[in-house]
C-alpha positions as CSV (number, residue, x, y, z in Angstrom):
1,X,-83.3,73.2,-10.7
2,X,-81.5,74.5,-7.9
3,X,-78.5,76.2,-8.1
4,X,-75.8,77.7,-5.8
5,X,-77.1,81.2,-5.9
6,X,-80.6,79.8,-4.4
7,X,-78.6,78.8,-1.6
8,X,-76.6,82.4,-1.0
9,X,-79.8,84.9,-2.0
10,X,-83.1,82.8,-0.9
11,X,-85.7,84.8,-1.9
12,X,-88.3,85.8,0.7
13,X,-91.4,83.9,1.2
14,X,-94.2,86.0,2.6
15,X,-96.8,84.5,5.0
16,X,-99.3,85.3,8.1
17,X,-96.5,83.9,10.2
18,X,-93.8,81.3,9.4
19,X,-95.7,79.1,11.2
20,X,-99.4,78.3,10.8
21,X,-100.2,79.2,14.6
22,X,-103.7,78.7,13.9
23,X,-104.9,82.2,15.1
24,X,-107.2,83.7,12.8
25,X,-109.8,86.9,14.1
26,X,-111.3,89.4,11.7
27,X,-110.5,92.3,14.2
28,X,-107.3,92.4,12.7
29,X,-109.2,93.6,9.3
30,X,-111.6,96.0,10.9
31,X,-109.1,97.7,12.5
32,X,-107.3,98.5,9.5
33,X,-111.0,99.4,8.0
34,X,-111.6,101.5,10.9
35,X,-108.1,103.2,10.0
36,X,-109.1,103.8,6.8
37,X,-112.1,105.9,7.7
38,X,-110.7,108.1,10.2
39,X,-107.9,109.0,8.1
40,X,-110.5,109.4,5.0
41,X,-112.4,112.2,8.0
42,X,-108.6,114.0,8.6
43,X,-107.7,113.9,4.9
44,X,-111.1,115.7,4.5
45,X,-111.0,118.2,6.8
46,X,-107.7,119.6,6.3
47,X,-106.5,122.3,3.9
48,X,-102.3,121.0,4.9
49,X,-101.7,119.6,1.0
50,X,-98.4,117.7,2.4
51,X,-100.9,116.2,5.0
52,X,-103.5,114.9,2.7
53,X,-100.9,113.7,0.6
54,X,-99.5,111.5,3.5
55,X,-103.4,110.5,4.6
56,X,-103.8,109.0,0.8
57,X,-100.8,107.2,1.2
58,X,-101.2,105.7,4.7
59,X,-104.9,104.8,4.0
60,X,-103.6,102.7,0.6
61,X,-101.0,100.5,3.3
62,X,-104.2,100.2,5.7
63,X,-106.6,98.9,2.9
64,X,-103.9,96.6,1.3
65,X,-103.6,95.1,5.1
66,X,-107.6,94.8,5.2
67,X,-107.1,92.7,2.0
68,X,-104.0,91.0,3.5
69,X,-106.0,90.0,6.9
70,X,-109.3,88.9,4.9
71,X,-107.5,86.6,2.5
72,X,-105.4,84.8,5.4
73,X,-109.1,84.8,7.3
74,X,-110.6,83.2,3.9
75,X,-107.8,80.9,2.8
76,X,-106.5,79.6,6.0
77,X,-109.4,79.5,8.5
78,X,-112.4,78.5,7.0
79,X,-112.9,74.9,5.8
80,X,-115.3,73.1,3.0
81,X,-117.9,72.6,6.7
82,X,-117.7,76.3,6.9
83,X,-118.9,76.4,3.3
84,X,-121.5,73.8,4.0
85,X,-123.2,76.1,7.2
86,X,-122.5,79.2,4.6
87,X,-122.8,78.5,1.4
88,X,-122.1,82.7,0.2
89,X,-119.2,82.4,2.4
90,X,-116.7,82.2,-1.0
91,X,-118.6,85.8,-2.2
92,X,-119.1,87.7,1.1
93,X,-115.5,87.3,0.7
94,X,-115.0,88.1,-2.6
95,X,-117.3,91.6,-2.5
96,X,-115.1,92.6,0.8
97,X,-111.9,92.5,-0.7
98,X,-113.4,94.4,-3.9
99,X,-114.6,96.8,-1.4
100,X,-111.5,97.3,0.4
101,X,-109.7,97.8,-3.3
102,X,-112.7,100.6,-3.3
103,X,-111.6,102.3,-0.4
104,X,-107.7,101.6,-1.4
105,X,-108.7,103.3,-4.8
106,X,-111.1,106.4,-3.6
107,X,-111.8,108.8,-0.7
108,X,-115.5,108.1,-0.2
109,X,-116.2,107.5,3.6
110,X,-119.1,105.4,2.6
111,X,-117.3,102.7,0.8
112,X,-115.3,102.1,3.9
113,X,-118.3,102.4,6.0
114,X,-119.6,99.2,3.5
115,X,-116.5,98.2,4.2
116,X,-116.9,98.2,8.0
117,X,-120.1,96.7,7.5
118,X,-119.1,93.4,5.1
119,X,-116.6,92.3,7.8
120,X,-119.1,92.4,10.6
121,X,-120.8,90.1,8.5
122,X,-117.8,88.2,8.2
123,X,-117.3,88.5,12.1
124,X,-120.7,86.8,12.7
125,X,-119.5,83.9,9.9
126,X,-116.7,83.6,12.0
127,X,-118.3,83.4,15.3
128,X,-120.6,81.1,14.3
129,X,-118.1,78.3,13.2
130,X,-116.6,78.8,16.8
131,X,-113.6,80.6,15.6
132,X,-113.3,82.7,19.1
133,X,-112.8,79.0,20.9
134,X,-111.1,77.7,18.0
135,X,-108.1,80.3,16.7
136,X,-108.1,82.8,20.0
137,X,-105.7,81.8,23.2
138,X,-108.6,80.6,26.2
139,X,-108.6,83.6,28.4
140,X,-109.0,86.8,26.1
141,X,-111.3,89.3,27.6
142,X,-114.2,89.9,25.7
């Protein structure tokens, strides 16, 4: 039922964008991944406990946005074809955002190295179904 406060206090609804613009890439997570490695490397070789402490925290908001970026990849971009031409597709997934909760969770440079490595295979998925042509303006250097 609606009501009058609805209509003053809308609550926020929380998207890739407001509207579907139909660009999907997984750089967007491997960036984030990448992120999460380097500050894993600083966070490891500094003594500054302040410093560390900020590393842990930025590295959590850079593995939550890995998770973001693969589930709008996952949910919005690839289609029941997709599924068809790669029938893991639903796992590869699945294990990827388990791993980025991995690196969210830890400071092991090798789960976000795994990391790294699940969304290059996610990358080649994505290639493959012509998502470069399909979700990227024509014109984008390579």
């Amino acid at each position: 039922m609606f009501n009058f406060r609805q209509l003053i206090h809308p609550r926020p609804v929380y998207a890739h964008c407001d509207i579907p613009c139909g660009i999907y890439d997984p750089e967007q997570a491997r960036i984030e991944a990448e992120s999460c490695l380097r500050i894993i490397e600083k966070h490891d070789a500094s003594e500054d406990k302040l410093f560390r402490a900020r590393c842990i925290h930025v590295k959590e908001e850079r593995a939550e946005l890995v998770k973001h970026h693969l589930d709008v990849l996952w949910h919005d971009y690839f289609k029941p074809e997709h599924l068809e031409q790669y029938p893991d597709l639903h796992e590869t997934f699945w294990k990827a955002s388990k791993q980025a909760s991995k690196v969210k969770q830890s400071l092991d440079a090798d789960a976000a190295k795994e990391l790294l490595a699940m969304i290059d295979t996610i990358d080649g998925m994505w290639k493959a179904t012509g998502g470069p042509e399909k979700t990227r303006v024509s014109g984008r250097p390579s």
